[in-house]
DSSP file (Angstrom, degrees, kcal/mol; ACC not computed):
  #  RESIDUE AA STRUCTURE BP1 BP2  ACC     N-H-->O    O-->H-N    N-H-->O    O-->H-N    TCO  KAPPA ALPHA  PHI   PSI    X-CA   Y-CA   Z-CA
    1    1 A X              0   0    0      0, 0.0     2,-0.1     0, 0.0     0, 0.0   0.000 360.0 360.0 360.0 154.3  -30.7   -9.9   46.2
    2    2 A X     >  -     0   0    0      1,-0.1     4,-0.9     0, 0.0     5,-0.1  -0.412 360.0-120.3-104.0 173.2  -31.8   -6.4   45.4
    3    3 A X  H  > S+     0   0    0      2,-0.2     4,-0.8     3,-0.1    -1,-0.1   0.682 117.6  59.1 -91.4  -1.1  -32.5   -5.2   41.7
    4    4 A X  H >> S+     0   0    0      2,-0.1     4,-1.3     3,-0.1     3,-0.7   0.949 112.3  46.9 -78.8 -53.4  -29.7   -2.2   41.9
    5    5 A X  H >> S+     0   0    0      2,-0.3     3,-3.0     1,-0.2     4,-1.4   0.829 115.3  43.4 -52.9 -84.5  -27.3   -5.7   42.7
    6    6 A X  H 3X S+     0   0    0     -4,-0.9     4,-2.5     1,-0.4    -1,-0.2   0.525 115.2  49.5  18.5 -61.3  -28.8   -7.7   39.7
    7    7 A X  H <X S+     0   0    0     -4,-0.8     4,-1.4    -3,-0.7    -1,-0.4   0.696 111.3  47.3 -70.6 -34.1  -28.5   -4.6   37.6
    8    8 A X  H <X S+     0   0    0     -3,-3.0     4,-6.0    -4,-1.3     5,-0.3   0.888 113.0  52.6-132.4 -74.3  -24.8   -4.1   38.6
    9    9 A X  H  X S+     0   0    0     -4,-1.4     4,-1.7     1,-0.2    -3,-0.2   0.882 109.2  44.6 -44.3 -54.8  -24.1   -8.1   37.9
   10   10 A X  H  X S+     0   0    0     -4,-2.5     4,-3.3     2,-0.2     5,-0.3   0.858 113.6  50.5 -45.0 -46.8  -25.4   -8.3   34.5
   11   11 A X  H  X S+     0   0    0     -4,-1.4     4,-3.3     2,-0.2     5,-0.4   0.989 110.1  57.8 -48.7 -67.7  -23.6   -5.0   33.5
   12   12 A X  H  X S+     0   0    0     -4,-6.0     4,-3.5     1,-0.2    -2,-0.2   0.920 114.4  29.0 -45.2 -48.3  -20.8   -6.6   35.0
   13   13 A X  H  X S+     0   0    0     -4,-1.7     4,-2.4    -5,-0.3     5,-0.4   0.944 104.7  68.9 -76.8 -27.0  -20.8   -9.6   32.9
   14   14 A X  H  X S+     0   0    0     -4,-3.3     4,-1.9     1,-0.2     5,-0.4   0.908 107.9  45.7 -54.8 -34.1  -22.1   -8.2   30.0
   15   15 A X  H  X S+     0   0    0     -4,-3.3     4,-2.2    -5,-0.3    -1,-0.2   0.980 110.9  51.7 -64.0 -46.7  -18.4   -6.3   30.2
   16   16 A X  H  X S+     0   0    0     -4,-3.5     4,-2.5    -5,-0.4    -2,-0.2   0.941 111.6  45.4 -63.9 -47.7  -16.5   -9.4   30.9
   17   17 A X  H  X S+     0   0    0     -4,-2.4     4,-1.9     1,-0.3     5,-0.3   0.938 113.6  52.2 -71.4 -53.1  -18.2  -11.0   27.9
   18   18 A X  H  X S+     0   0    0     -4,-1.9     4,-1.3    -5,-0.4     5,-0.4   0.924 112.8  45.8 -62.2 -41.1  -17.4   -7.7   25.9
   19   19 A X  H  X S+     0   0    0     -4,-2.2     4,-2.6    -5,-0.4    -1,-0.2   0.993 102.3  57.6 -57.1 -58.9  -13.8   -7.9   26.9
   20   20 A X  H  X S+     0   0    0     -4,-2.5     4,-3.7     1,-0.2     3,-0.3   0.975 111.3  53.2 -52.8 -65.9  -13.1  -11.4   26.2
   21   21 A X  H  X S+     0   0    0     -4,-1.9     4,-1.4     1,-0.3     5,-0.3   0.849 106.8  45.8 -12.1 -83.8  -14.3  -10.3   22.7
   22   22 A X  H  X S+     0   0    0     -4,-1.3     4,-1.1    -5,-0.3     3,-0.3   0.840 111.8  51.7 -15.9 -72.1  -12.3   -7.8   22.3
   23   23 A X  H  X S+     0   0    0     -4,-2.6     4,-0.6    -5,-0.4    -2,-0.2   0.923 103.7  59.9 -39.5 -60.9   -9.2   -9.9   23.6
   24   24 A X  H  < S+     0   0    0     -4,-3.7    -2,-0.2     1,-0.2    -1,-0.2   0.720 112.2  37.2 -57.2 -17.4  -10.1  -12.6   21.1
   25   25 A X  H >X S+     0   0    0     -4,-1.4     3,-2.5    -3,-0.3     4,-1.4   0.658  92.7  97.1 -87.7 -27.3   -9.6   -9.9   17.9
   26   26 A X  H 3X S+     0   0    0     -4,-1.1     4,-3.1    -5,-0.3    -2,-0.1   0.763  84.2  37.3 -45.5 -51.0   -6.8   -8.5   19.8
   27   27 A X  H 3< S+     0   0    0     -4,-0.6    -1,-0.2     2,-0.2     4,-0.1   0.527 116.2  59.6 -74.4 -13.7   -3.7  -10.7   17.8
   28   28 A X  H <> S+     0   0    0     -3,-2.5     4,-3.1     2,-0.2    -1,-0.2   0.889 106.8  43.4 -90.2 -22.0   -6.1  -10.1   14.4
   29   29 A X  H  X S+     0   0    0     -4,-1.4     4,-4.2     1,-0.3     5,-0.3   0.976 117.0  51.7 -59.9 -52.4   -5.9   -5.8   14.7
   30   30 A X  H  X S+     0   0    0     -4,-3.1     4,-0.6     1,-0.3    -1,-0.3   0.585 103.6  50.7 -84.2   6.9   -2.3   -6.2   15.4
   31   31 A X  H  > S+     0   0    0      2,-0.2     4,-4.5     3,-0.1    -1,-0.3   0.835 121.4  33.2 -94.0 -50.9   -1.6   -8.2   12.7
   32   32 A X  H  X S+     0   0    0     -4,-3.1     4,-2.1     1,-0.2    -2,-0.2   0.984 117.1  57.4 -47.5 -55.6   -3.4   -5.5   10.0
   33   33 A X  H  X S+     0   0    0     -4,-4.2     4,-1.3     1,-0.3    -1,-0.2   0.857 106.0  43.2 -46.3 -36.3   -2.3   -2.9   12.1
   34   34 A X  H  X>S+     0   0    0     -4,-0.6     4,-2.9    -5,-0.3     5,-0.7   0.943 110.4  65.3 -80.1 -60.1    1.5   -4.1   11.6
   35   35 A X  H  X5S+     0   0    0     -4,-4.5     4,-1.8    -5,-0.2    -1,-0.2   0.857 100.5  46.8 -24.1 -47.9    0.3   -4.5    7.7
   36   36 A X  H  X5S+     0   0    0     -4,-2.1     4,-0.9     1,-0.2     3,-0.7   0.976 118.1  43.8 -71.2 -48.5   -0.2   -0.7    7.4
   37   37 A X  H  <5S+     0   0    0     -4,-1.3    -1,-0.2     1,-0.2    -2,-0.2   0.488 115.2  41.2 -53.0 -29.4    3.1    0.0    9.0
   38   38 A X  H  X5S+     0   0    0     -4,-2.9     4,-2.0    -5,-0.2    -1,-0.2   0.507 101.8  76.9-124.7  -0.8    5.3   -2.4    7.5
   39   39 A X  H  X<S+     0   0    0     -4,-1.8     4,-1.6    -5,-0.7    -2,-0.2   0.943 103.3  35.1 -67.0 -52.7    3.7   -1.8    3.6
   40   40 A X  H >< S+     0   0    0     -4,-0.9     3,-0.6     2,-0.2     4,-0.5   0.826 119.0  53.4 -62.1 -95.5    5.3    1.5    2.9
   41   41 A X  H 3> S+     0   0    0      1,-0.3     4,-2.5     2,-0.2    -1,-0.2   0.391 115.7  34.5  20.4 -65.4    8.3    0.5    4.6
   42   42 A X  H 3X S+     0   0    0     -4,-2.0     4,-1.6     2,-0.2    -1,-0.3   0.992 124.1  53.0 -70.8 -45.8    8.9   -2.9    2.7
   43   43 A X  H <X S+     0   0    0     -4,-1.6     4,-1.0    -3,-0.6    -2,-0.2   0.772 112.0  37.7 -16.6 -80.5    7.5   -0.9   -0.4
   44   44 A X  H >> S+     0   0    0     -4,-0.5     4,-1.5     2,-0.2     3,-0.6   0.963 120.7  54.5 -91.6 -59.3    9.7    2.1   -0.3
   45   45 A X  H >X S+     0   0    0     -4,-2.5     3,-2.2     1,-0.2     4,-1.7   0.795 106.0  53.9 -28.6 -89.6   12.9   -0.8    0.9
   46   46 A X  H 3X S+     0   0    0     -4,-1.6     4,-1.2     1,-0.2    -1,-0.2   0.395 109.5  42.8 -14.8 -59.7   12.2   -2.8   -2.0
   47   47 A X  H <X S+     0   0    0     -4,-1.0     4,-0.9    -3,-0.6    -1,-0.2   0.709 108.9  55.9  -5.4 -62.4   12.6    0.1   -4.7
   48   48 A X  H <X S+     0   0    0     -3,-2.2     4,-1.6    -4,-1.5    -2,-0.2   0.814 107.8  53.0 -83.6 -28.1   15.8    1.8   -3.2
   49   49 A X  H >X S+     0   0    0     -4,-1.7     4,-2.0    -5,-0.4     3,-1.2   0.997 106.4  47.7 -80.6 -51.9   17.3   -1.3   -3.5
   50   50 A X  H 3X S+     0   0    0     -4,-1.2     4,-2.6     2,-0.2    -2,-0.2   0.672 102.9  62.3  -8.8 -37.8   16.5   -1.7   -7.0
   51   51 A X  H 3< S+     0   0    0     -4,-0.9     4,-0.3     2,-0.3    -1,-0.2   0.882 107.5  45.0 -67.1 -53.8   17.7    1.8   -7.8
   52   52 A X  H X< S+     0   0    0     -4,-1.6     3,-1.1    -3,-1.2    -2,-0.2   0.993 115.9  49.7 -68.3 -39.4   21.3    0.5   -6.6
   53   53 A X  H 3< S+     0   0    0     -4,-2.0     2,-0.6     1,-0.3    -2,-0.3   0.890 122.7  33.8 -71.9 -64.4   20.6   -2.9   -8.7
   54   54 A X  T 3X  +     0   0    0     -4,-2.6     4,-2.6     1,-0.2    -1,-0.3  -0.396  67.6 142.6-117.3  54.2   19.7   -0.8  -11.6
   55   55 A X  T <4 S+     0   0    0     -3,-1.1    -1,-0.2    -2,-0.6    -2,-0.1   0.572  75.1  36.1 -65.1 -22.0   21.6    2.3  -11.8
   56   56 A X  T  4 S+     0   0    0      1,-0.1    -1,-0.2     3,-0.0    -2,-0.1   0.876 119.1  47.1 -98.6 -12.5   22.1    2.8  -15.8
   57   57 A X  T  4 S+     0   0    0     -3,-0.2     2,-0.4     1,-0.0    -2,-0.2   0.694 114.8  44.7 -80.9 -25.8   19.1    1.5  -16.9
   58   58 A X     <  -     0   0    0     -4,-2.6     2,-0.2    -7,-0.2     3,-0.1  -0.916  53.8-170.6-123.4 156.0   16.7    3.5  -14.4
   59   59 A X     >  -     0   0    0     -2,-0.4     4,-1.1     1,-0.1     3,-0.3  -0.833   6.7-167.1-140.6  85.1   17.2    6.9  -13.8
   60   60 A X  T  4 S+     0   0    0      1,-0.2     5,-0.1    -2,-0.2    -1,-0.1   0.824  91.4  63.0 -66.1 -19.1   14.5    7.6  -10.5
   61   61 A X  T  4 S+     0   0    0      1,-0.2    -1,-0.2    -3,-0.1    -2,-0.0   0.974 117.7  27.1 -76.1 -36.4   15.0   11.4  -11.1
   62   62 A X  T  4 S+     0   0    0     -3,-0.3     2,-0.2     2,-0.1    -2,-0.2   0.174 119.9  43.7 -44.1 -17.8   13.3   10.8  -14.7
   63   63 A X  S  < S-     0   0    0     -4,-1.1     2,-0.0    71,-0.0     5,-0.0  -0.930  88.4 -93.8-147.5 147.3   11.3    8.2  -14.6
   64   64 A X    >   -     0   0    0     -2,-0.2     3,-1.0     1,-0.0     4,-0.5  -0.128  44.5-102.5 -39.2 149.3    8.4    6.9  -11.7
   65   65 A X  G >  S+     0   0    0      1,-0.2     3,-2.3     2,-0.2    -1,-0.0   0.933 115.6  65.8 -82.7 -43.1    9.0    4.8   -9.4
   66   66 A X  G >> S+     0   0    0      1,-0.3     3,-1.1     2,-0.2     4,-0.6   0.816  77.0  82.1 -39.6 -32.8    7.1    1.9  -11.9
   67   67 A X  G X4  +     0   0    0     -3,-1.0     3,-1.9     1,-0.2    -1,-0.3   0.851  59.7  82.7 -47.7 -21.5    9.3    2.0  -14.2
   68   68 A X  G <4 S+     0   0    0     -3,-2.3    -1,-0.2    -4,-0.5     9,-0.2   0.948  88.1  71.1 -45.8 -42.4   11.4   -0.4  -12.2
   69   69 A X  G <4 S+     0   0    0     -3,-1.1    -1,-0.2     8,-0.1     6,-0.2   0.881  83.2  77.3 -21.4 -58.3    8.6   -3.0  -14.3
   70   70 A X  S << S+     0   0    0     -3,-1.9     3,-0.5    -4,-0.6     2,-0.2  -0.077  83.4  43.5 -63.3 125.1   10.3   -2.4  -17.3
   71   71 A X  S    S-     0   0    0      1,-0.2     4,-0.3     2,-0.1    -3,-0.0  -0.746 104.2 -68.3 125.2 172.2   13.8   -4.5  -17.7
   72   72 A X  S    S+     0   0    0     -2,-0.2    -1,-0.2     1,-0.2     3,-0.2   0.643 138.3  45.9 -86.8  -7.7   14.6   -7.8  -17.1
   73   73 A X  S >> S+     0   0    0     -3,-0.5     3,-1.4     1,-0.2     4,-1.0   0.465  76.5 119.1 -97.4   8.7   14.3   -7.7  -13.0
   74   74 A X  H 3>  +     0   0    0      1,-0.3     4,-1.8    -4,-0.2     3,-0.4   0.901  66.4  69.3 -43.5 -37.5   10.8   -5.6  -14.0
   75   75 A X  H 3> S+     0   0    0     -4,-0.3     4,-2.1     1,-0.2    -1,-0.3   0.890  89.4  57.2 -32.6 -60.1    9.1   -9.0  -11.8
   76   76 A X  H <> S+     0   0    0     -3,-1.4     4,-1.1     2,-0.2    -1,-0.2   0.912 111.1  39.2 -51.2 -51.5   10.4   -7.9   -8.7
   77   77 A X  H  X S+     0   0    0     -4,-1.0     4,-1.4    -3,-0.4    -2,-0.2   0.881 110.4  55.1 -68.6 -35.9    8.7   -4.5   -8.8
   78   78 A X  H  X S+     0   0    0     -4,-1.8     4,-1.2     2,-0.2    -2,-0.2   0.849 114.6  46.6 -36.2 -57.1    5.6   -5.9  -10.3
   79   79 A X  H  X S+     0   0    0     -4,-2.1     4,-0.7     1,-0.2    -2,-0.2   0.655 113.1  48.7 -27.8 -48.2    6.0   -8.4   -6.7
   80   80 A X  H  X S+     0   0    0     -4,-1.1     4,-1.6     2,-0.2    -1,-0.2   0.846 107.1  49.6 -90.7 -27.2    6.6   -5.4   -4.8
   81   81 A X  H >X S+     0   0    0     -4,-1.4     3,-2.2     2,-0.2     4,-1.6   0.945 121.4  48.2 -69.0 -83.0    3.0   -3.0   -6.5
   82   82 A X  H 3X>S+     0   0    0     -4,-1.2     4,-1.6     1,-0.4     5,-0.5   0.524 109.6  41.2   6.5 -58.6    1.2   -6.5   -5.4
   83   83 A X  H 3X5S+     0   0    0     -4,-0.7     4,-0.8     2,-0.2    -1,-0.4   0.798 118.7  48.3 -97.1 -18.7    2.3   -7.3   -2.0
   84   84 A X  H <X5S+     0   0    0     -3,-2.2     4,-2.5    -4,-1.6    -2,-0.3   0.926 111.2  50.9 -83.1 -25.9    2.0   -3.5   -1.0
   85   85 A X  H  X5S+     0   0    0     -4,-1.6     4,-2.0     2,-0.2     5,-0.2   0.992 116.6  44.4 -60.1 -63.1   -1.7   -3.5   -2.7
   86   86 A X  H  X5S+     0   0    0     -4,-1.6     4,-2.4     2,-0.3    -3,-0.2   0.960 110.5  52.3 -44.8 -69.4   -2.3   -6.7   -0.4
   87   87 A X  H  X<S+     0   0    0     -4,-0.8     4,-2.4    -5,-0.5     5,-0.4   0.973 113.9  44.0 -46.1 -73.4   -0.8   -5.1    2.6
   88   88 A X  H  X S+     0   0    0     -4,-2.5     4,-2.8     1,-0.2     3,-0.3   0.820 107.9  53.7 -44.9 -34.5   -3.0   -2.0    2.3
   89   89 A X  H  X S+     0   0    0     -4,-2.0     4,-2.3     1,-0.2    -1,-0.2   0.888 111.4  49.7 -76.2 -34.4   -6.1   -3.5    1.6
   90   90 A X  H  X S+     0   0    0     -4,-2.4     4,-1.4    -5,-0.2    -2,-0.2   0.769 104.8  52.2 -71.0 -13.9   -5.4   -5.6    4.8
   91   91 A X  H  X S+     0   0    0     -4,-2.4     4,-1.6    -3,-0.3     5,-0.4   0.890 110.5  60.0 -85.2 -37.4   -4.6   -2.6    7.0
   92   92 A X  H  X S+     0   0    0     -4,-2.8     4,-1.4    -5,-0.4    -2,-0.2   0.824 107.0  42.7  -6.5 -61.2   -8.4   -1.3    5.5
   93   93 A X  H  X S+     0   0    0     -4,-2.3     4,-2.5     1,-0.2    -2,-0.2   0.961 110.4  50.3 -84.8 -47.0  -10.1   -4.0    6.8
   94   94 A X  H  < S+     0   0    0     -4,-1.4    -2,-0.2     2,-0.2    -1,-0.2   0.520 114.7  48.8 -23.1 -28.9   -8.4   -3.9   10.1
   95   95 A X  H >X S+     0   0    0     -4,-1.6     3,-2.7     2,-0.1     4,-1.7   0.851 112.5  55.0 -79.6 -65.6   -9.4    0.3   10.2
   96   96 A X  H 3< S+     0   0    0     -4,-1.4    -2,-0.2    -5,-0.4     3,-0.2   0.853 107.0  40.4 -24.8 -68.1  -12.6   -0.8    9.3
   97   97 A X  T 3< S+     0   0    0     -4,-2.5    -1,-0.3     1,-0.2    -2,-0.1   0.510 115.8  54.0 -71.4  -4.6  -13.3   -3.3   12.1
   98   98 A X  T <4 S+     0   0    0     -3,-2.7    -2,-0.2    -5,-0.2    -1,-0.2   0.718  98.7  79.5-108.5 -29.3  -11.7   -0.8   14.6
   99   99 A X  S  < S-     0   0    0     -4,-1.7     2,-0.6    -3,-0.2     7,-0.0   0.080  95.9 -96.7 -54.5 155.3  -14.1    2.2   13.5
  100  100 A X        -     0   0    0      1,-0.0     2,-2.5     0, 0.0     5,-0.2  -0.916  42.8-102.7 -93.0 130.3  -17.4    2.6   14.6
  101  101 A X  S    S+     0   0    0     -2,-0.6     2,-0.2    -4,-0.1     3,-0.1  -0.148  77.5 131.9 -35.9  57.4  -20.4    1.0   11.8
  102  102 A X  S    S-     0   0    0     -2,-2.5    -3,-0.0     1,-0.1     0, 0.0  -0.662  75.7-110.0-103.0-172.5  -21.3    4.7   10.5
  103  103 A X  S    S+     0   0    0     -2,-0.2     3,-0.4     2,-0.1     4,-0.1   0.913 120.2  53.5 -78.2 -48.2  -21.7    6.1    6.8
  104  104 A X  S >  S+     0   0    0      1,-0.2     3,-5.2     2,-0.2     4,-0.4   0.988 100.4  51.2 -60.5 -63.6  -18.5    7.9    7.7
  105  105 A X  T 3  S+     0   0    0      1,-0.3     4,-0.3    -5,-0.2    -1,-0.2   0.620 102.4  61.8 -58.5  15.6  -16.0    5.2    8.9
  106  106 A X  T 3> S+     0   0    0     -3,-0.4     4,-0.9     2,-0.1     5,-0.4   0.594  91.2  70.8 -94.2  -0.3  -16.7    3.3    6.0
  107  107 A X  H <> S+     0   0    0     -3,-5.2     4,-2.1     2,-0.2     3,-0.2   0.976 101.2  44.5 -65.7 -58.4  -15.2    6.5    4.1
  108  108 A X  H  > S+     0   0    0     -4,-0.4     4,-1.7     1,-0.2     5,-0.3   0.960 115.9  40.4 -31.0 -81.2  -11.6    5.8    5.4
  109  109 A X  H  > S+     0   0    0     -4,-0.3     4,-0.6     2,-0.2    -1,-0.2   0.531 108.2  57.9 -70.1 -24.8  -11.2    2.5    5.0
  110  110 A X  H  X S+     0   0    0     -4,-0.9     4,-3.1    -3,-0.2     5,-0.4   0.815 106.0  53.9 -84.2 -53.0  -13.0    2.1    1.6
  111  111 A X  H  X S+     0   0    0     -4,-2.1     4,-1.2    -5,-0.4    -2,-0.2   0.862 106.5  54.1 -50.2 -27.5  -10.4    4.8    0.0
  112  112 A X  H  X S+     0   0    0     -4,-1.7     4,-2.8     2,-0.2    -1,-0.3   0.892 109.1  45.8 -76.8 -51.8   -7.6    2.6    1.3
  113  113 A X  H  X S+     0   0    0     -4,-0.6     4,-4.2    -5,-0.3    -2,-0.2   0.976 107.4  57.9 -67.9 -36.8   -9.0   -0.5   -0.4
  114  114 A X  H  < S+     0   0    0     -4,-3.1    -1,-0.2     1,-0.2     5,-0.2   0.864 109.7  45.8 -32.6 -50.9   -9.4    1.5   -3.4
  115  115 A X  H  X S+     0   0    0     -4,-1.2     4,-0.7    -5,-0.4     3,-0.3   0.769 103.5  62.1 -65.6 -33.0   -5.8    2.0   -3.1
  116  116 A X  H  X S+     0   0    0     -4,-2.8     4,-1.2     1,-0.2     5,-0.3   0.980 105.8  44.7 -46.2 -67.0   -5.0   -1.3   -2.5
  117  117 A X  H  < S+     0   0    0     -4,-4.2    -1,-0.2     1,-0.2    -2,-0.2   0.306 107.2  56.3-103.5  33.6   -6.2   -2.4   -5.7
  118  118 A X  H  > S+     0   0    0     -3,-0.3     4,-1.9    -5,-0.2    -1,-0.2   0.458 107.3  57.5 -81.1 -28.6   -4.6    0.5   -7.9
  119  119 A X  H  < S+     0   0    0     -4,-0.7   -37,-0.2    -5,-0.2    -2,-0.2   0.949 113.2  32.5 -70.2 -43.6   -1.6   -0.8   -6.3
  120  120 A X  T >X S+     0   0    0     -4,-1.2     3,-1.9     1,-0.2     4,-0.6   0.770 120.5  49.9-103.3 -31.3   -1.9   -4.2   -7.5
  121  121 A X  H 3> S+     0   0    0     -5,-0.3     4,-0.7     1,-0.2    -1,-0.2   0.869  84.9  82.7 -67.2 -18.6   -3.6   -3.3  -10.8
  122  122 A X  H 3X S+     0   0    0     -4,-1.9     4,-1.0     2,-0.2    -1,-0.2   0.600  83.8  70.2 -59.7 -17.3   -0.8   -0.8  -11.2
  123  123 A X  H X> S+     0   0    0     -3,-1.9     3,-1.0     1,-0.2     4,-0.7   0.987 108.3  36.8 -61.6 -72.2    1.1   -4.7  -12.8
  124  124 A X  H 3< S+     0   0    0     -4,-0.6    -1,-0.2     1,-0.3    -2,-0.2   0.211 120.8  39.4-102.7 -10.5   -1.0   -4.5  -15.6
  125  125 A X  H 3< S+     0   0    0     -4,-0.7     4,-0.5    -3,-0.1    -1,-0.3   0.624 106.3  60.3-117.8 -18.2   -1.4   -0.8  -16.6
  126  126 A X  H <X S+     0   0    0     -3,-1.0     4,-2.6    -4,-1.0     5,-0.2   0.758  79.5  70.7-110.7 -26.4    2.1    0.6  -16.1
  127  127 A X  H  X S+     0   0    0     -4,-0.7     4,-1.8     1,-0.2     5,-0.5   0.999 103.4  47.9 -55.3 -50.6    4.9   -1.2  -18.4
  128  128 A X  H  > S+     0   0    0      1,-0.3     4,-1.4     2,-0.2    -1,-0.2   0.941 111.6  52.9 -78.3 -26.4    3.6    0.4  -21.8
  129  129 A X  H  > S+     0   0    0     -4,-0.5     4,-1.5     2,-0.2    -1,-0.3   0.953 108.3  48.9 -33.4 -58.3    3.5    3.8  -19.9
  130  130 A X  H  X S+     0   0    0     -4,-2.6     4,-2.5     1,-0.3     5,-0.4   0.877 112.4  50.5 -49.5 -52.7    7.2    3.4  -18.8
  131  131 A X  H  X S+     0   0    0     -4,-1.8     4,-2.2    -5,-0.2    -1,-0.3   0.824 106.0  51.0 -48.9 -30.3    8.0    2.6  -22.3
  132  132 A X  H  X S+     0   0    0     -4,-1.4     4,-1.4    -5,-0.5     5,-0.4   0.854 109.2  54.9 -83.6 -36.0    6.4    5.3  -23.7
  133  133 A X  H  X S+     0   0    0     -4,-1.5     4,-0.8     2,-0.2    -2,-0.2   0.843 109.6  46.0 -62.5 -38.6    8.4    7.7  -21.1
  134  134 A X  H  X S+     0   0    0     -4,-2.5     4,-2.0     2,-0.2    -2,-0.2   0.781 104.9  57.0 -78.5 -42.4   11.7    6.5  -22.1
  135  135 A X  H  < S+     0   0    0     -4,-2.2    -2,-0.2    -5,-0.4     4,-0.2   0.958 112.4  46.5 -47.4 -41.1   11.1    6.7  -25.8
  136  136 A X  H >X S+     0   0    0     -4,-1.4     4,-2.7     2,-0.2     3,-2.1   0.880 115.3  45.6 -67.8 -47.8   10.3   10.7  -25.0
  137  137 A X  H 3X S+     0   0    0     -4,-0.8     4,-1.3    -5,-0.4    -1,-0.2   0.878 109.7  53.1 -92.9 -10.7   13.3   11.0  -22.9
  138  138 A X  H 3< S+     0   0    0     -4,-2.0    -1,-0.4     2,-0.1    -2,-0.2   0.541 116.2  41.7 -69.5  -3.7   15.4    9.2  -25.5
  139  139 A X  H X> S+     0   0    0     -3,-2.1     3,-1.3    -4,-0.2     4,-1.3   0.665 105.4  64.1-112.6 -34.5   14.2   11.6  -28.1
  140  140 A X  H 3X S+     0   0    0     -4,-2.7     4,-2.4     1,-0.4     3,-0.5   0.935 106.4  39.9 -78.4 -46.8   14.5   14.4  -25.9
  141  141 A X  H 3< S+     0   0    0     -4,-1.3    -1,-0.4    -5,-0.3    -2,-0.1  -0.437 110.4  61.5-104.4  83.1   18.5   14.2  -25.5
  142  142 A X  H <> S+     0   0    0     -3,-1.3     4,-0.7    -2,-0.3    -1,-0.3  -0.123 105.5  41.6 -82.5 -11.3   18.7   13.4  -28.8
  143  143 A X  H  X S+     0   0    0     -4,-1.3     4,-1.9    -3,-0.5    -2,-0.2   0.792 116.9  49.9 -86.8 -29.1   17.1   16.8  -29.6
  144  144 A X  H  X S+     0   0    0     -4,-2.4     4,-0.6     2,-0.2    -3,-0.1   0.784 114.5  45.1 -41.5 -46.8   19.3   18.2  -26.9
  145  145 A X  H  > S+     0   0    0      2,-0.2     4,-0.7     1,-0.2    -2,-0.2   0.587 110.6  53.4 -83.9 -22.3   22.5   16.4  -28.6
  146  146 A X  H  X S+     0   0    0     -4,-0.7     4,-2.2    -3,-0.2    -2,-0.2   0.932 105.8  50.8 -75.1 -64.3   21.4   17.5  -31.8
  147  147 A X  H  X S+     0   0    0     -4,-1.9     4,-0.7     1,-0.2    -2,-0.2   0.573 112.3  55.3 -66.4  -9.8   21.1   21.6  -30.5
  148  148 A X  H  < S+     0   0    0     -4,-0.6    -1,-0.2     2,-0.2    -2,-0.2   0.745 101.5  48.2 -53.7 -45.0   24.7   21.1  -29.2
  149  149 A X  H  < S+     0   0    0     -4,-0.7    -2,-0.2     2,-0.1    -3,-0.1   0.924 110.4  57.1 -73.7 -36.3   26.3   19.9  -32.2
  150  150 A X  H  <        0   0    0     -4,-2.2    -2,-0.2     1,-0.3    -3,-0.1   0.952 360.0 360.0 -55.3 -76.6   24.6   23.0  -34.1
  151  151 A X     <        0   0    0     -4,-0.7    -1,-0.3     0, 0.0    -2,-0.1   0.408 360.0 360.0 -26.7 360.0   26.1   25.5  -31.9
């Protein structure tokens, strides 16, 4: 056997082995991968249906899409911040492992997890905003209702 042949076999398995590899991750990318794809999706679903549930109490041109917190279904949206912060952080790690190990592709993929857990801290920081936005914008047409009646 020659050393070009030798050379030629080892390359060759050293691919097969690299493949099989590959193969074996294959069903874990698509599962992040599907994560990033079907988080906005359920995310932005979740909401609009809300919207119809709770058409006199939330008013989406007025108020952020968190306010949905506020109210007695306010759980559901809380549910929704949660499972899309969880969904992003998983397509992260999935970017991550698909990237090549430099200083940049950790850039990507860290800003997404970052986002991830604003999303899911976003339960805990956002009801006393909302409240404080619907006090203003009760106040506001009552000063509106107020410069009508003068007139």
């Amino acid at each position: 056997m020659s050393r070009q042949q030798i050379v030629e076999d080892g390359s060759r398995h050293a691919a097969g082995r690299g493949a099989a590899r590959g193969l074996e991750r294959r069903p874990i990318a698509v599962v992040l991968a599907l994560a990033g794809i079907l988080g906005p999706i359920l995310f932005t679903a979740v909401f609009v249906i809300q919207e119809l549930f709770r058409r006199g109490e939330y008013s989406p041109m007025a108020e952020p899409v968190s306010a949905l917190e506020a109210g007695p279904g306010g759980w559901v949206q809380q549910v929704n911040f949660v499972g899309f912060g969880l969904l992003t952080i998983a397509f992260a790690v999935g970017l991550h492992r698909g990237m090549r190990p430099t200083r940049a592709g950790v850039v990507g993929p860290a800003i997404l997890v970052w986002t991830g857990v604003g999303l899911v801290l976003a339960v805990w920081f956002s009801c006393t905003i909302v409240l404080a936005l619907r006090l203003l914008r009760g106040v506001r047409a009552a000063d509106r209702s107020a410069d009508l009646i003068r007139r």
